[in-house]
C-alpha positions in Angstrom: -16.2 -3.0 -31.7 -13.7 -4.9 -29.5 -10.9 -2.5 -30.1 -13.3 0.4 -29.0 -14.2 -1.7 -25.7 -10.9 -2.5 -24.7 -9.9 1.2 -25.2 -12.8 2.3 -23.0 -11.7 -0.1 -20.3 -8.2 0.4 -20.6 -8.7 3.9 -20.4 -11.3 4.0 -17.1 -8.2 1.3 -16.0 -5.7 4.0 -16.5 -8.1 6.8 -14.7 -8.8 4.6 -12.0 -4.6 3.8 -11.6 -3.8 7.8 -11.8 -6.6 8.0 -8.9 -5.5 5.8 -6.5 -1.4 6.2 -6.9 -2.7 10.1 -6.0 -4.3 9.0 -2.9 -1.7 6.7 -2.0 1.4 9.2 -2.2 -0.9 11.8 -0.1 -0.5 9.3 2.3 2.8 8.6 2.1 3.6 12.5 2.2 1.4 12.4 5.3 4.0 10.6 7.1 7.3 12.3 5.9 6.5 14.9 8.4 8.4 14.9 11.7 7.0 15.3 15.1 7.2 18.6 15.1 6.1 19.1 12.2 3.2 16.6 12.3 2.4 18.3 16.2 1.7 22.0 14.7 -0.2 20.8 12.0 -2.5 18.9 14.3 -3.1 23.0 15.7 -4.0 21.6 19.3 0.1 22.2 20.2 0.7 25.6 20.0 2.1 25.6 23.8 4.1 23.3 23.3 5.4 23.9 20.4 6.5 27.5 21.5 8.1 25.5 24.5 9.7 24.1 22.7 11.6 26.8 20.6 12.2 28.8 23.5 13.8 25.6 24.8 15.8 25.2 21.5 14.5 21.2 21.3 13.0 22.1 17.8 16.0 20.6 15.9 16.0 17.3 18.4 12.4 16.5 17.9 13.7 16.6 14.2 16.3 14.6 13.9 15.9 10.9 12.8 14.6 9.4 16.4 13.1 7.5 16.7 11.2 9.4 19.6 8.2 8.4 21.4 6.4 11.6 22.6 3.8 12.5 24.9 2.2 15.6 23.6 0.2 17.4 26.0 -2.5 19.6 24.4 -3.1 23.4 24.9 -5.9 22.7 27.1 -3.1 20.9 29.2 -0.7 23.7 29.7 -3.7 25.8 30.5 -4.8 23.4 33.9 -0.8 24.0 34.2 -1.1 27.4 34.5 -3.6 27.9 36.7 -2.4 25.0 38.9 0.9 27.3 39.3 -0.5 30.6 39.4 1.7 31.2 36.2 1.2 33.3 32.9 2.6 31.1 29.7 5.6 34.1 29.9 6.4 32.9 33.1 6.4 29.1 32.2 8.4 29.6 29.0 11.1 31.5 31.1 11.3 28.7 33.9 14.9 27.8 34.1 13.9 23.9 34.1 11.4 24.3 30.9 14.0 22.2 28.9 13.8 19.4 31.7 10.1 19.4 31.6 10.0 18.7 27.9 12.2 16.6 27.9 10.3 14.5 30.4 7.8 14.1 28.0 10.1 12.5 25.9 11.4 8.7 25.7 13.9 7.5 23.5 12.7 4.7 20.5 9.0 4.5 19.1 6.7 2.7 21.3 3.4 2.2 20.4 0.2 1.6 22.8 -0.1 -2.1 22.0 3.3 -2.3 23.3 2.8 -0.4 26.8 2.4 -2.7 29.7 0.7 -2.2 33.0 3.1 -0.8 35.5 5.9 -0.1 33.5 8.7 2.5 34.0 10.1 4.1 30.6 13.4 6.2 30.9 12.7 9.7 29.7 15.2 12.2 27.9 15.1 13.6 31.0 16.7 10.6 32.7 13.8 10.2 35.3 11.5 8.0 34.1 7.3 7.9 34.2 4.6 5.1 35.1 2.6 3.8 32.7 -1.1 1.9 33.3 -3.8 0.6 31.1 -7.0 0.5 31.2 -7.4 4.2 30.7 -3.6 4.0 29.4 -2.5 6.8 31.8 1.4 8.7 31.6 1.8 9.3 35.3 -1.5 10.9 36.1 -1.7 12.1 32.7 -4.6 10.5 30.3 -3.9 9.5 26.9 -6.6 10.9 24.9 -5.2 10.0 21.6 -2.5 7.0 20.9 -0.3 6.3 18.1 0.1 9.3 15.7 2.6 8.1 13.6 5.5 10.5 12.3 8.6 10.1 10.1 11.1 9.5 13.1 8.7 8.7 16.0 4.9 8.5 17.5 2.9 11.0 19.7 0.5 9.9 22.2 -1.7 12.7 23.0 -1.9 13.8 27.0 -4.3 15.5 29.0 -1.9 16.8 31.6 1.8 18.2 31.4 3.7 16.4 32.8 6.4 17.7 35.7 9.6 15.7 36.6 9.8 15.1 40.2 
């Protein structure tokens, strides 16, 4: 009877093992996927994500980084539009639409715990934005999600695009 019991538990042992070590390399798989990658998949990016082919930074956002990015949302580039009495045509063939993404970009992973109140972060672009707590704000733009980890950086998710002076 004691062989037959320690069979039935090494086996639900062995189950629960199989189980877990799925769940844990779903997560792991979760985060191999770049920020590009991790952005689309999110489906709120599909803006940006064009902007950023027609602005050939695809293979940049891909490289090893680490990059910290703020991610405006579709909803974002819409308010965009209208504020510029543009079509999304017309903004993907603006002549400094590599400038503004790039704005949105800042070398090295920072995370929101890290941010302080008031300070200036160096973009890609070479101009650098304002941060402030308490909302945590990118310039004017809200952060509406923080920290969304990816293999070779972090997006923070914005509420406004943000346009280099």
């Amino acid at each position: 009877m004691k062989k037959k019991s320690y069979g039935f538990v090494l086996l639900i042992f062995m189950m629960i093992m199989s189980l877990t070590s799925g769940v844990f390399a779903a997560e792991k798989q979760g985060s191999e996927k770049d920020i590009v990658d991790t952005a689309i998949e999110a489906g709120d990016f599909n803006t940006l994500a064009a902007a950023l082919e027609k602005a050939g930074l695809v293979e940049t956002l891909k490289e090893e980084g680490p990059f910290t990015v703020f991610a405006p949302t579709d909803e974002a580039f819409e308010k965009l539009l209208k504020q510029l009495d543009i079509t999304a045509e017309e903004l993907l063939a603006r002549e400094d639409l590599k400038d503004i993404l790039l704005y949105h970009v800042v070398p090295g992973k920072v995370m929101s715990n890290e941010l302080k109140d008031g300070m200036k972060v160096k973009t890609l672009a070479k101009e650098k934005v304002t941060i402030s707590l308490d909302p945590i704000r990118v310039n004017k733009a809200n952060v509406v999600k923080p920290d969304i980890e990816a293999s070779n950086g972090v997006i923070h998710v914005i509420d406004e695009v943000l346009l280099p002076k």
